[in-house]
C-alpha positions in Angstrom: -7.2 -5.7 3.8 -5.5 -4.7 0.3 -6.3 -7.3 -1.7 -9.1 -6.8 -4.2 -12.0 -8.4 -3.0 -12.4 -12.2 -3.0 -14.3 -15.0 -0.3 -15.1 -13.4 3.0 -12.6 -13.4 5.8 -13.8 -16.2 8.7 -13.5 -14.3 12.2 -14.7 -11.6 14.3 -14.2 -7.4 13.6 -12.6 -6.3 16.5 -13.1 -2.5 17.6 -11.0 -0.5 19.5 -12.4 3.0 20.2 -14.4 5.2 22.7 -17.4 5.0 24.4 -19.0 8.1 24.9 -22.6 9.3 25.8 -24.2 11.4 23.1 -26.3 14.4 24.0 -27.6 15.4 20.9 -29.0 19.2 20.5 -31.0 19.8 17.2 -31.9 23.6 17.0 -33.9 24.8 13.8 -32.7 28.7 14.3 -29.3 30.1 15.1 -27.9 29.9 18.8 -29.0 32.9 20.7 -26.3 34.2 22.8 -27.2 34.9 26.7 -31.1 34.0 26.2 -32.9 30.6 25.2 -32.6 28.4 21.5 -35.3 26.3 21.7 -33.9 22.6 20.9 -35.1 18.3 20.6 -32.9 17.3 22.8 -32.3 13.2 22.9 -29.4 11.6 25.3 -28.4 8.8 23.2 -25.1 5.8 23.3 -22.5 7.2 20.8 -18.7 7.4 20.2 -16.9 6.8 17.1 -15.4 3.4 17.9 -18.8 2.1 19.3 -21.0 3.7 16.5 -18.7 1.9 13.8 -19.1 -1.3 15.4 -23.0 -1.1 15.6 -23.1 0.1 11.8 -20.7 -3.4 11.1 -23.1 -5.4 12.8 -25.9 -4.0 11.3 -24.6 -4.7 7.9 -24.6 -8.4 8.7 -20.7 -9.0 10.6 -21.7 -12.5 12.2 -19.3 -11.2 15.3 -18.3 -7.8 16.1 -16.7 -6.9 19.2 -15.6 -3.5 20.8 -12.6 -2.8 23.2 -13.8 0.8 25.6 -13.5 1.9 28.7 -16.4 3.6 30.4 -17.2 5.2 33.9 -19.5 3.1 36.1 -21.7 5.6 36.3 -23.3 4.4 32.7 -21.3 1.0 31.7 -24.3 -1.1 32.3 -26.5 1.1 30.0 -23.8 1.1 27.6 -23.5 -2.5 27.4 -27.4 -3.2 27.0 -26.9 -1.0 23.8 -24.7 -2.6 22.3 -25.8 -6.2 22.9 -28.9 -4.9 21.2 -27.1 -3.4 18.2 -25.2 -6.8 17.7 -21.9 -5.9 19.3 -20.3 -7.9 21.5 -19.2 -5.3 24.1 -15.9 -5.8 26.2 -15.9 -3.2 28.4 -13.7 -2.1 30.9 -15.1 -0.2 33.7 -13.3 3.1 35.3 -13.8 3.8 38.7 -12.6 7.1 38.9 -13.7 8.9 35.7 -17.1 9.3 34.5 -17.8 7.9 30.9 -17.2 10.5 28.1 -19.7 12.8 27.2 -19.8 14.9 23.6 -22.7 17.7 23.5 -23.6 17.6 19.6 -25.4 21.0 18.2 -26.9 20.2 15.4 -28.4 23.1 13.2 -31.0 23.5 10.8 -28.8 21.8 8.4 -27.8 18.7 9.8 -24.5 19.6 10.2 -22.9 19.3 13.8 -20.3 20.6 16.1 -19.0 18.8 18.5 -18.3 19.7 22.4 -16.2 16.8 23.8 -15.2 15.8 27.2 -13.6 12.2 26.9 -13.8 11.2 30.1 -12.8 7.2 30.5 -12.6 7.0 27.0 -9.1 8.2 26.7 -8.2 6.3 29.7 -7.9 2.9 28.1 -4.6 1.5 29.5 -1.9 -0.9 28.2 -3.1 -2.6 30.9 -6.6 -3.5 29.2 -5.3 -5.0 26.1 -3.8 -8.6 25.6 -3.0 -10.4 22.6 -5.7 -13.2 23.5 -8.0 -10.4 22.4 -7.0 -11.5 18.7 -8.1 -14.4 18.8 -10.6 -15.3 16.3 -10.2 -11.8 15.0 -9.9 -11.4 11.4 -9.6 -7.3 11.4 -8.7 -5.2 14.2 -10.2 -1.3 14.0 -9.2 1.4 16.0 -10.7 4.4 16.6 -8.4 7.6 16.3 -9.6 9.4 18.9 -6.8 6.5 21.4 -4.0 8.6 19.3 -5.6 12.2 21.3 -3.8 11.0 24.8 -0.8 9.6 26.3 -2.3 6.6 27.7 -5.0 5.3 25.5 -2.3 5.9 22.8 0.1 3.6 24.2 -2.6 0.6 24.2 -3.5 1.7 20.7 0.1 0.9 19.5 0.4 -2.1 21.7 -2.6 -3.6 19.9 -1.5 -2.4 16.6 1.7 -4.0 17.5 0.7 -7.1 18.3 -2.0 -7.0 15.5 0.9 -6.6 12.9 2.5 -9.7 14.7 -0.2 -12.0 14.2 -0.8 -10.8 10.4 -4.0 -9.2 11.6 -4.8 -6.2 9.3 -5.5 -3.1 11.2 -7.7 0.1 10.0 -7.8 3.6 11.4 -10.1 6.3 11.3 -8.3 9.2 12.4 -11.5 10.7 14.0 -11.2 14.5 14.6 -9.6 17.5 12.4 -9.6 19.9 15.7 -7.9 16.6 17.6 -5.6 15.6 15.1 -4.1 19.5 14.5 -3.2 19.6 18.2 -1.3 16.4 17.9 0.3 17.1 15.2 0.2 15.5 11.2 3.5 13.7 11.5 3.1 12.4 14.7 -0.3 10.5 14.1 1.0 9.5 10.6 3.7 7.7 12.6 1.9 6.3 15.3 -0.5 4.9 12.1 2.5 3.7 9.9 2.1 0.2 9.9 -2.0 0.7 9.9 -3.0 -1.7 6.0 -6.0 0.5 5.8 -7.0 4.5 7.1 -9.9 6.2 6.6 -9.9 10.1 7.0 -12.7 12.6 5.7 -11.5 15.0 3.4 -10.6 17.8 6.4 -8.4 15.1 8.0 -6.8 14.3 4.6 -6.3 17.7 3.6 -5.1 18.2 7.3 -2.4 14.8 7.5 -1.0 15.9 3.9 -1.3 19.7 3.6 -2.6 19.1 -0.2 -4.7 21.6 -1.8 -7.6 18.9 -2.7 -9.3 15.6 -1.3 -7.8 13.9 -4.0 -4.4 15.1 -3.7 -4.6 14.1 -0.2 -5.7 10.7 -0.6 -2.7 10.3 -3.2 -0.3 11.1 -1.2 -1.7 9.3 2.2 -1.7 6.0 -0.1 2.4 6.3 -0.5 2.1 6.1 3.0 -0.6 3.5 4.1 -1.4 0.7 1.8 -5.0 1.9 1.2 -7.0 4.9 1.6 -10.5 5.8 1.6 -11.4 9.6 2.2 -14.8 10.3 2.9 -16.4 13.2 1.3 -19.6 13.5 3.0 -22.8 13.9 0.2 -20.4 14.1 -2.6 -19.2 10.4 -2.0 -15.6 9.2 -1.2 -12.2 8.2 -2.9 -10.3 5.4 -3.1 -6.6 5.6 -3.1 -3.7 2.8 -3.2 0.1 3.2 -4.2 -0.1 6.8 -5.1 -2.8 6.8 -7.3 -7.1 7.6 -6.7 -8.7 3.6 -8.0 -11.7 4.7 -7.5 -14.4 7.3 -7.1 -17.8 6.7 -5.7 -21.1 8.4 -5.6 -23.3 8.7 -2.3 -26.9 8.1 -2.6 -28.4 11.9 -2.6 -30.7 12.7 0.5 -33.2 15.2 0.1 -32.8 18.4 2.4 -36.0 17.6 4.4 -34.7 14.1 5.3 -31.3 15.3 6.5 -32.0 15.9 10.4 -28.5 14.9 12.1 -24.8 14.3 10.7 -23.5 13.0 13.7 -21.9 9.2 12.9 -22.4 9.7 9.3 -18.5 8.5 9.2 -18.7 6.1 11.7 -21.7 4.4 9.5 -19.1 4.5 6.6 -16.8 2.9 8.1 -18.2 -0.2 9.8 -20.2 -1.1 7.1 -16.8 -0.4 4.8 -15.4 -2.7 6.8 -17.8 -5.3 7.3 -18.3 -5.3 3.2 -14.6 -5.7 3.0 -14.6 -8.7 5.8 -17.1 -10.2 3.6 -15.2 -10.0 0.4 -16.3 -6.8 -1.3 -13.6 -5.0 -3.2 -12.6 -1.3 -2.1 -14.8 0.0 -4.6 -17.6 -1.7 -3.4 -16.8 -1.2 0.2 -16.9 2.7 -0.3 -20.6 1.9 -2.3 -22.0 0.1 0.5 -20.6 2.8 2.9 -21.9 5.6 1.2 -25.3 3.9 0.9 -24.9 3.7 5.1 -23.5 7.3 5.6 -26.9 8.1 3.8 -29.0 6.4 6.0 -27.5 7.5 8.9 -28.3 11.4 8.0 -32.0 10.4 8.5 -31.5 9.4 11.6 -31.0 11.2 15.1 -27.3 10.3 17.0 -24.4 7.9 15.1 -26.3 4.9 15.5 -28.6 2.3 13.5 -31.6 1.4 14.9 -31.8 -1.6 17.1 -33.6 -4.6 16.0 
């Protein structure tokens, strides 16, 4: 997924990420320590992998398919969701973990913090992964979160692998700042070297490359990985390949009083990047299309589009 654009790429998106249930916590004043916050509180389907897939479909992927593993405490809620979002689900129930659960507080504005437990969602297993998976597939996504533990990093490289043996291009959104600096910069970027596309924000840049700047960052990530989009929240995202920034783009503005939630804002960018690029869009127009998407999705509560 390097080339510039051209007719769109026959075959399905296949995600590989986590499946987590959002509880989503939107509090208009500042927490109050050891007393109430009054909060709209919504339980809601999330997880990065899942949320990019429903934002791929939305943006018109004729097949999108997503790789989790959930508890089976919520796996048939999970799957109705995502059969109505468009996705395909192929999920792989765990019976002795509960499905992963991330608490989002969301303040007055729009901007979230995250409290994660990952339950089954790190679980995923060589085990669940086969190379008949591919078929049909003309992109294979994964999620970055499978790089945060042992063993849903082994089936993330063993897809990767096998994803780089069939001449399937593979993307990767590294996912999490706080998870990324306990793994270690050099470790991910390893794990990732043989990823054609990644797709950090500009903490995640900053944090894989140590440069002072987003656009430093994405420089230098591009000698690394063929192409490089780092997403910069309101102010757009950049475009990097061999070295050098190709291109800059805008994001819509939002006006303050529509921004209620940031949570999937990156996921939005990057299935409908992805789904733009599937269907022949340049990176340049990718990063447009997933701008307009991050947009939308700050007008909305949780990290998914509605369901039709």
């Amino acid at each position: 997924m390097t080339d510039t654009g051209g007719p769109e790429r026959a075959g399905a998106l296949l995600v590989v990420g986590d499946v987590v249930t959002d509880v989503v916590a939107r509090h208009r004043t500042p927490l109050a320590p050891a007393t109430d916050t009054a909060a709209a509180i919504r339980t809601l389907p999330g997880g990065a992998g899942a949320n990019a897939a429903c934002w791929a479909a939305r943006s018109g992927r004729r097949e999108v398919r997503l790789l989790g593993r959930v508890g089976t405490d919520s796996a048939d809620w999970h799957e109705r969701a995502l059969v109505a979002a468009g996705v395909r689900p192929l999920l792989v129930p765990d019976p002795d973990a509960p499905t992963g659960t991330v608490i989002a507080l969301v303040d007055g504005t729009a901007e979230r913090t995250f409290l994660t437990d990952s339950g089954a969602a790190l679980r995923l297993r060589p085990a669940d992964w086969s190379p008949g998976l591919l078929d049909g597939v003309a992109a294979l996504h994964l999620s970055g979160y499978l790089f945060f533990a042992p063993s849903s990093r082994a089936a993330a490289l063993l897809a990767l692998r096998d994803a780089r043996a069939a001449g399937t291009p593979v993307s990767v959104d590294p996912a999490s700042a706080g998870f990324l600096a306990r793994l270690g910069p050099e470790r991910f970027l390893a794990a990732v070297a043989d990823a054609s596309l990644l797709l950090p924000n500009a903490d995640e840049a900053r944090l894989l490359t140590g440069a002072p700047d987003p656009e430093a960052a994405a420089r230098e990530l591009s000698r690394r990985v063929p192409l490089v989009v780092v997403t910069l929240g309101a102010a757009g995202a950049l475009v990097a390949e061999a070295g050098a920034v190709t291109a800059r783009v805008t994001a819509p503005p939002v006006p303050p009083e529509r921004r209620v939630d940031s949570t999937g804002a990156g996921d939005a960018f990057t299935g409908t990047f992805l789904a733009a690029r599937l269907a022949g869009a340049d990176p340049a127009e990718a990063a447009r299309a997933g701008c307009a998407a991050g947009a939308e999705a700050v007008t909305l509560v949780g990290g998914r589009p509605p369901s039709v």
